[in-house]
DRENFIZA-688873 format. One record per residue: residue in one letter; x negated, y negated, z negated of N, C-alpha, C in turn. Coordinates in pm, whole numbers, plus 50000, padded with zeros to 5 digits. Each point is the difference from the previous one (the first is absolute). Layout:
N
aXYZXYZXYZ...
END
This chain:
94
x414706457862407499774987150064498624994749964x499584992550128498144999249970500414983649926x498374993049909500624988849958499394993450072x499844999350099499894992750124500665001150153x500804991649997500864998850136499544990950081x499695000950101499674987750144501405000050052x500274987450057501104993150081499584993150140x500404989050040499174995850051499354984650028x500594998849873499134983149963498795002849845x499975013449994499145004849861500085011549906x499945003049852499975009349984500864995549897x500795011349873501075001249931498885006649886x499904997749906499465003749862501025009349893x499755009449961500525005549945499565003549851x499834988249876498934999249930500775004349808x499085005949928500305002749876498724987849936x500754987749912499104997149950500185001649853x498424997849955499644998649817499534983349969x500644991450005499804989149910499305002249899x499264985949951499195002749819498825003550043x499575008650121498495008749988498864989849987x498735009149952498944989149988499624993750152x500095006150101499804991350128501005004650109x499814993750121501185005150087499105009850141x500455011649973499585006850076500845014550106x500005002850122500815007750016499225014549942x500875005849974499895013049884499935011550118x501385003350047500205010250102501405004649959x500095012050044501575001950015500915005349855x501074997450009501084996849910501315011450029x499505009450008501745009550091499774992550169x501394995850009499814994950162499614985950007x499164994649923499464986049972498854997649978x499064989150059499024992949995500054998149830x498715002249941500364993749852499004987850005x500414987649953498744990049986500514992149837x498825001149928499784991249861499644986950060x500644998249901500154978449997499584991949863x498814996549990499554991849864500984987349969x501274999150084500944984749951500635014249922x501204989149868501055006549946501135005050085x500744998049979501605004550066500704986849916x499604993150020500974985449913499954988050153x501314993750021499934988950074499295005250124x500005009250047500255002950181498015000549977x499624999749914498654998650002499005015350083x500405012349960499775011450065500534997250164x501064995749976500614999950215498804994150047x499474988549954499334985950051498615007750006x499675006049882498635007850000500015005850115x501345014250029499745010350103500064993450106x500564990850042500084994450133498774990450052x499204998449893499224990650045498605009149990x500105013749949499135012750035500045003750124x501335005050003499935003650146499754992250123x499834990149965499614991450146498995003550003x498984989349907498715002749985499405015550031x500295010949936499145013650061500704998750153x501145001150055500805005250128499034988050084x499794989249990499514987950062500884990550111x501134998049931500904988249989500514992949966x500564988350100500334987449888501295009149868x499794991549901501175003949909501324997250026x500274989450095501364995150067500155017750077x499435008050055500545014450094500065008149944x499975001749803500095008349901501494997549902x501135008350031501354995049947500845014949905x500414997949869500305010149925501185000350076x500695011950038500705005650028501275002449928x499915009149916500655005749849499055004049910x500245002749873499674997949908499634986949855x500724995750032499754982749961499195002249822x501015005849934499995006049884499745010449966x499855009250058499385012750002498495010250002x499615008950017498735003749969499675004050175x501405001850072500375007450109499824989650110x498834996650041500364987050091500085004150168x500674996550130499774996250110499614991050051x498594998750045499464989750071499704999750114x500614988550075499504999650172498594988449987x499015010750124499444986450068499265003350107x500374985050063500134992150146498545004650073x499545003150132499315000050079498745010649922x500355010649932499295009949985500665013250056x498575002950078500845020849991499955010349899x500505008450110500205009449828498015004949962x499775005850137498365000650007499214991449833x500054990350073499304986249928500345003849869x501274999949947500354998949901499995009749871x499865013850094499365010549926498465001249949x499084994350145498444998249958499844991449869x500884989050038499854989349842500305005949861x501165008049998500505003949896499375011849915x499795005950078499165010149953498645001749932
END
């Protein structure tokens, strides 16, 4: 399974993250996962808030069309977001 799925209101994230790192950067792949480091901890939703408010910013949308999926607590996250393709979303990430 690729870690990127298109639908058709956006794309589906399929992400391994590292909390703690010295900055937040996407790394590259993880097994069947996007890997991205996150300079917040993993305390108080602070890493979710980090990754979600990354991914807008590089993807280039509001943060309201960036929504965790699953992974709440986990290293294993699913993230949707709104009015990107899969195209787009690969050039950014990469």
């Amino acid at each position: 399974m690729s870690w990127l799925v298109a639908d058709g209101q956006g794309v589906t994230l399929r992400l391994h993250i590292q909390p703690g790192a010295k900055k937040t950067e996407v790394v590259g792949m993880h097994g069947d996962a996007l890997k991205i480091r996150l300079a917040a901890p993993p305390v108080d939703g602070k890493a979710n808030a980090c990754l979600l408010t990354f991914l807008a910013e590089t993807l280039g949308v509001a943060k309201s069309a960036v929504s965790l999926v699953s992974g709440d607590t986990s290293r294993a996250k699913r993230v949707h977001v709104s009015g990107v393709t899969d195209a787009e979303a690969k050039a950014r990430l990469n």
